[in-house]
C-alpha positions in Angstrom: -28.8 -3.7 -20.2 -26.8 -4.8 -23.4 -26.7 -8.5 -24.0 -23.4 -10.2 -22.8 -21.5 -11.4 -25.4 -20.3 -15.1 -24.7 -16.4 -15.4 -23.7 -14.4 -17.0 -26.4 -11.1 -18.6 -26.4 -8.5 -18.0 -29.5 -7.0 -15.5 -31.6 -9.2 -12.8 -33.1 -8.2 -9.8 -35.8 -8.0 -6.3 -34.4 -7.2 -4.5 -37.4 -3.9 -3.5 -38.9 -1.5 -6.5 -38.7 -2.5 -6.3 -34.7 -4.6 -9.8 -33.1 -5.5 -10.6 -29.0 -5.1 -14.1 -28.3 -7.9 -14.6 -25.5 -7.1 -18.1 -23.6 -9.7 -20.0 -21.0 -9.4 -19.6 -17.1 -6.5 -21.4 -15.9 -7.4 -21.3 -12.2 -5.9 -17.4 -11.9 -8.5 -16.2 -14.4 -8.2 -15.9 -18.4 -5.5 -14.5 -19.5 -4.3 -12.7 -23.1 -1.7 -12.3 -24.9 -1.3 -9.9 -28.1 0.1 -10.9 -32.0 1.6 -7.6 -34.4 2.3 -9.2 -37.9 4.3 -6.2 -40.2 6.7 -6.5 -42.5 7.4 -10.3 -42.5 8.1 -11.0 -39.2 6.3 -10.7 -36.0 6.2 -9.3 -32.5 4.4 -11.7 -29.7 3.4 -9.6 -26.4 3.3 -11.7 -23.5 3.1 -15.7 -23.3 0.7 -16.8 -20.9 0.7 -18.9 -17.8 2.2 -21.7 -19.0 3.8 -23.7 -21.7 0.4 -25.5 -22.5 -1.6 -22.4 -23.0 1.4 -20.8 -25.1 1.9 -23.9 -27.2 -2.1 -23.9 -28.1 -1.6 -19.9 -28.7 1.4 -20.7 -30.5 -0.9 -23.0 -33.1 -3.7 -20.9 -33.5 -1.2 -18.0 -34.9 0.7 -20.6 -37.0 -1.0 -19.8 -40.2 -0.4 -16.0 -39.6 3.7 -16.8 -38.2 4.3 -19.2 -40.8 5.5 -16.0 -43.6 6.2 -13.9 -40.8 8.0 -15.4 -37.8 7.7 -14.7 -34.6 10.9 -12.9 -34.2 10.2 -10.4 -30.8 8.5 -11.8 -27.7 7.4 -8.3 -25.4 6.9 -8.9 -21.9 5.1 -6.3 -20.3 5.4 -6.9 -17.0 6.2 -9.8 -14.6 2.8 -11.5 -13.6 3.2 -15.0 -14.7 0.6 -15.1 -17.7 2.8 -12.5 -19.8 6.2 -14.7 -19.2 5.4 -18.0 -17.8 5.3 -19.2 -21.7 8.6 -17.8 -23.1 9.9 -20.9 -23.6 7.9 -21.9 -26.5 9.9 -19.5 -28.6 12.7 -20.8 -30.4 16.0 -19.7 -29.1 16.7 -17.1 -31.7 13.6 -14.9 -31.1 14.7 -12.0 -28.8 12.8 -11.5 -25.5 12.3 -7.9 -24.8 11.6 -6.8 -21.1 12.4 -3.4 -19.1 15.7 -3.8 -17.1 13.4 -3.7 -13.6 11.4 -6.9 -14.8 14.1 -8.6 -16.7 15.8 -8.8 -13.0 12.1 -9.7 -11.2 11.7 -12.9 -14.0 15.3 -14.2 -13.4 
């Protein structure tokens, strides 16, 4: 059996502009969220359970957002840890969601 490798909270480099943002166990079990930098602006898919766990998100992919804002939030479905956070987003960053789960998270 391979050694387990300890769970870590925060935002970690996958390769190619793309990063996972891995947050803690809030009571429904940790959650992530995913970071695409290209091009000088940014895409942010899903936004956690809540505005506390998006706004700690939110800082640990300032220094990566600050020359390429957040400009696209991608909801991929309507389970509140990839919505709940939205509203940390400023107003002008477009939320993208199908038509069947725009309806569900209104």
């Amino acid at each position: 059996m391979a050694d387990e490798i300890p769970f870590q909270e925060g935002l970690f480099e996958l390769g190619g502009g793309a990063h996972v943002f891995v947050s803690g166990d809030m009571g429904f079990g940790p959650a992530n969220a995913g970071l695409v930098v290209s091009a000088g602006e940014s895409l942010v898919i899903d936004t956690l359970y809540d505005v506390q766990h998006a706004q700690a998100m939110r800082a640990d992919m300032a220094n990566l957002t600050a020359t390429a804002p957040v400009r696209y939030v991608f909801n991929t479905h309507t389970d509140g840890d990839h919505f709940f956070g939205n509203q940390v987003f400023s107003a002008d960053t477009e939320i993208i969601a199908t038509k069947a789960a725009s309806a569900l998270m209104t």
